[in-house]
N, C-alpha and C positions, 0 to 999 in steps of 0.2 A: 163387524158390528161395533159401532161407538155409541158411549153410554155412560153419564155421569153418575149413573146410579152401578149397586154392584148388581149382578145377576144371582138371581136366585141359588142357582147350582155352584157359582162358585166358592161359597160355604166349603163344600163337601170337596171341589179340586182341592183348597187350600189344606184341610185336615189331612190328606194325605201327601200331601207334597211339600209342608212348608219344614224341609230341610232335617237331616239327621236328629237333630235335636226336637225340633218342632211339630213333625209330622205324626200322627197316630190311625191307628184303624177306626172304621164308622163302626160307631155303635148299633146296635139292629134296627133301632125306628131310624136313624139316620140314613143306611141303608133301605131302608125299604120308602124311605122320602126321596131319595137319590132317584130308584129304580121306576119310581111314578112318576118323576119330571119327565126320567127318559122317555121311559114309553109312552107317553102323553103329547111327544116331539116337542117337548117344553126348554131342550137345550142347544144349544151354540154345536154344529159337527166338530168346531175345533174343541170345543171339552168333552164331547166323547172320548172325543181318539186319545184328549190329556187323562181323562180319568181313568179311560181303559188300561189305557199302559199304564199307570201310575196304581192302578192296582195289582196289575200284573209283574208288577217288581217287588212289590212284595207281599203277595201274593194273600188270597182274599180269608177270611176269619172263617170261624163257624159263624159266629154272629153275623156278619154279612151277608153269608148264604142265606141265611134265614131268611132275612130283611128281605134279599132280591125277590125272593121264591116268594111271601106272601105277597108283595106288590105285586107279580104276575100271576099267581093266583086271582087275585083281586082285579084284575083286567081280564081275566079269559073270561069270555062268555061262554060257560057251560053250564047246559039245562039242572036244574035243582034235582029234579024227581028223575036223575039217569039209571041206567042199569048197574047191576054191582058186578065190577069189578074185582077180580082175587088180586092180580097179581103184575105191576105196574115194572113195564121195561121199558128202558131208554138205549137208545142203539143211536151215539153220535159220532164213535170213534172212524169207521170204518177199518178196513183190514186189509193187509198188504203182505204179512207172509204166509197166511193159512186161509184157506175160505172160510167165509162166516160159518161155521158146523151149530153157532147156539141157537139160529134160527128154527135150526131144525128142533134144536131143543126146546123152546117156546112152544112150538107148532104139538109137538110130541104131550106136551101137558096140557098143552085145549084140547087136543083128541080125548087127555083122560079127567076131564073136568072142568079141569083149572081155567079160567078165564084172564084171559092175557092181555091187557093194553100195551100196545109198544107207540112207541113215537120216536122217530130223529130226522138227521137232515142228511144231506148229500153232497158232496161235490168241495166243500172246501175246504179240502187239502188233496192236493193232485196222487195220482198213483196210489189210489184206493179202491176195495170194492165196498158199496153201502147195499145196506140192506134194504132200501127199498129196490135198487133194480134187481136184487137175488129176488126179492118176491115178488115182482112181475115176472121172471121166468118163470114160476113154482104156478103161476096165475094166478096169484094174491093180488091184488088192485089196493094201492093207496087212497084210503079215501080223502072225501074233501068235504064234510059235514059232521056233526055233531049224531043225525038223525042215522046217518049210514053206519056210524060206527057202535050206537046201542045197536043196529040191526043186524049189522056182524056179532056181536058179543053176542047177544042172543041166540043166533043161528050157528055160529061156527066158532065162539068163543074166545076167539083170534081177533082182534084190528089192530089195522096200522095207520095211526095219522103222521103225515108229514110236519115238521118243526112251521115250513111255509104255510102251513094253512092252518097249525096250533099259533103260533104266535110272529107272523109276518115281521115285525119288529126285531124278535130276537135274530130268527134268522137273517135277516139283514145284518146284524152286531156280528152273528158269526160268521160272514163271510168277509168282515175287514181283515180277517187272518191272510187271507193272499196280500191285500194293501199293507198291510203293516209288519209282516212277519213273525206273528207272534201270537199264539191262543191269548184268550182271554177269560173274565171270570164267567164270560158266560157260558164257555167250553163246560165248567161244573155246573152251571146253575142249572140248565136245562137236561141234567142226569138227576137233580134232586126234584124236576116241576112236581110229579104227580099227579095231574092234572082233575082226574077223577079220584082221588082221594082213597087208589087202592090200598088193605090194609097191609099188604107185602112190597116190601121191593126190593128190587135188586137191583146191585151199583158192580159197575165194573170200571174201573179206575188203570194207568198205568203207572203213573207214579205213588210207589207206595205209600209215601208219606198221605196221599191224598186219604187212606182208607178213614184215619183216625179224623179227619177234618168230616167226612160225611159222618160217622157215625155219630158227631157231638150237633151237626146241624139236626139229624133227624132225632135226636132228645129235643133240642129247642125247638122242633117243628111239631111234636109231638107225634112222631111217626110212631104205629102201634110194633111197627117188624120193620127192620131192614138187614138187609146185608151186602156186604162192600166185599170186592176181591180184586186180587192184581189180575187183569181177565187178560186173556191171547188178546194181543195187539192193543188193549184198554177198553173193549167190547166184555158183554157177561156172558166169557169164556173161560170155562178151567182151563188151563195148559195138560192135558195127563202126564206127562213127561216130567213136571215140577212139584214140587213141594207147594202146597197151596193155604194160602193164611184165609180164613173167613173171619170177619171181623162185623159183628151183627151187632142190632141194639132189640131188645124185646121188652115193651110198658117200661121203655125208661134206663132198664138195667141194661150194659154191657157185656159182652161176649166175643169172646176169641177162642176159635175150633182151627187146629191145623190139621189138616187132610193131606194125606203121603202121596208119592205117586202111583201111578197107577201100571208104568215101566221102569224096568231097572234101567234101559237103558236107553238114553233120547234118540230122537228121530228125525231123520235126516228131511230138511226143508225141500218141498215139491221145488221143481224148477220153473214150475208154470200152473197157474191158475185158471182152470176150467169149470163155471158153475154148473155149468152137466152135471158133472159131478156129485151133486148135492142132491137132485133126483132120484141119480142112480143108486147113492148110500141106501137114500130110504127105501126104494123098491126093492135093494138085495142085490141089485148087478153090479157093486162095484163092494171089492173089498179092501179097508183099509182101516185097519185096530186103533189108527192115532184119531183117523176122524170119526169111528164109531164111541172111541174112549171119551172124545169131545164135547159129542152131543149128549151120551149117559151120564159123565161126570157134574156136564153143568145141570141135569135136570135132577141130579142126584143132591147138590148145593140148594136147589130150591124146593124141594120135597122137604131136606131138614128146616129151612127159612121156615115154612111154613106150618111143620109141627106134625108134619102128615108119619113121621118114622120117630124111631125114639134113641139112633146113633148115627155115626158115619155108615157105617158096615153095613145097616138095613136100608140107607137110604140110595148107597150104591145098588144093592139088593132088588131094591121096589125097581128103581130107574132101569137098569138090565133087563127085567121083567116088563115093564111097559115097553122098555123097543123092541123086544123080543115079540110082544102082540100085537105092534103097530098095523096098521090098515096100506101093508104094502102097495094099493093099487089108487093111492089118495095121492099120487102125482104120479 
């Protein structure tokens, strides 16, 4: 495209790219001007892919996050008057050396109240498992409406909306990762949406550096609760076998809980992944302490998030005690 005028968006290429010296981070309303050209298809493909990368080298602020996340807020159409949601899960990493075991964990806290939105995507990045096809085995159905998913929360306390049917656009963004080789800032942005405006949530992050970058977006988002963890594979998984940092923000204030492990001595990686498996856990036909420790210790991290227990110790406690009275015959 030739043009003697400049384009819009190139503002924003320029601030991050014009040279060592030169270049700086977007400010938050910058950022969230940026995040409405895109989604609005108000930019050039070729400054996508420059801004993408060009964020991704050095890599995106709190402020930024911000900015993205309320531009995308501000574009979902979702009903005013919805159901309330507790407790807001993003499931985008997928998982490649452990099965997903926190699905079970999610599922495990709708059984005891807690109302769970989850949302992610699928497929882009090879040799993974995602968690929408584990929950079509479970006979979970991805929904594709707004209407379906209060009527799940309502009924089973559980939904799962896909990224492709929550925001078409992003997921588009995130599958230039096979074309380009390389995440993007949208890899974090769509772990911070919220979409429904739950007052809890949970982040599960792999690089650790990322925990302290969420928790400073969710003060400038004004998130009421969050908590961030280095999760199994960058999914909201404890590892039981590690040392685990939680790194939470509650009305504002900051918080760092380290949680020990839960073996002395780590565990040797499956050779092969079978989501059978994930069935059988919860029914009781299959025994195995690292994927039982999996599913109790993450549900035990969101018990404390949420203020339901009043240490580490009780909320391992409570969590043991709800899988121990799980409704074995619920798959």
């Amino acid at each position: 495209m030739q043009t003697s005028h400049e384009h819009p968006f190139a503002q924003y290429i320029r601030a991050l790219g014009k040279g060592k010296q030169g270049s700086r981070a977007l400010t938050q309303e910058e950022a969230y001007t940026a995040m409405r050209l895109i989604l609005r298809d108000e930019v050039e493909p070729i400054q996508l892919g420059a801004f993408l990368m060009l964020m991704r080298m050095k890599e995106e602020t709190a402020a930024e996050l911000a900015g993205f996340v309320e531009a995308v807020r501000d574009e979902l159409a979702v009903p005013h008057d919805f159901v309330q949601v507790d407790l807001d899960w993003s499931s985008y990493a997928g998982k490649r050396r452990h099965l997903p075991w926190f699905i079970l964990s999610a599922l495990l806290l709708s059984e005891n109240g807690v109302r769970v939105f989850m949302h992610g995507a699928t497929g882009h990045t090879h040799g993974r498992i995602y968690t929408e096809e584990v929950l079509a085995q479970l006979g979970i159905e991805a929904l594709n409406t707004w209407e379906e998913v209060a009527e799940h929360l309502e009924t089973r306390r559980f939904a799962f909306l896909s990224l492709s049917q929550l925001s078409p656009k992003l997921n588009a963004m995130m599958a230039l990762r096979a074309l380009m080789g390389l995440r993007s800032p949208v890899h974090t942005l769509v772990r911070l949406l919220n979409p429904l405006s739950a007052p809890y949530m949970l982040q599960g992050i792999f690089h650790p550096s990322y925990r302290a970058i969420h928790q400073e977006t969710a003060v400038l988002l004004k998130q009421p609760h969050l908590a961030v963890l280095k999760g199994e594979g960058g999914e909201i998984e404890r590892n039981p076998d590690l040392e685990c940092l939680v790194q939470s923000v509650h009305l504002g204030e900051k918080q760092d809980e380290l949680w020990s492990p839960l073996f002395e001595q780590r565990h040797v990686k499956a050779e092969s992944l079978d989501i059978a498996q994930m069935p059988a856990l919860w029914r009781g036909e299959l025994q195995d302490e690292f994927a039982e420790a999996s599913v109790v210790g993450t549900v035990a991290v969101a018990l404390r998030l949420m203020g339901k227990v009043e240490s580490i110790a009780a909320a391992e406690q409570a969590a043991q005690a709800m899988w121990a009275a799980r409704n074995k015959q619920r798959f």
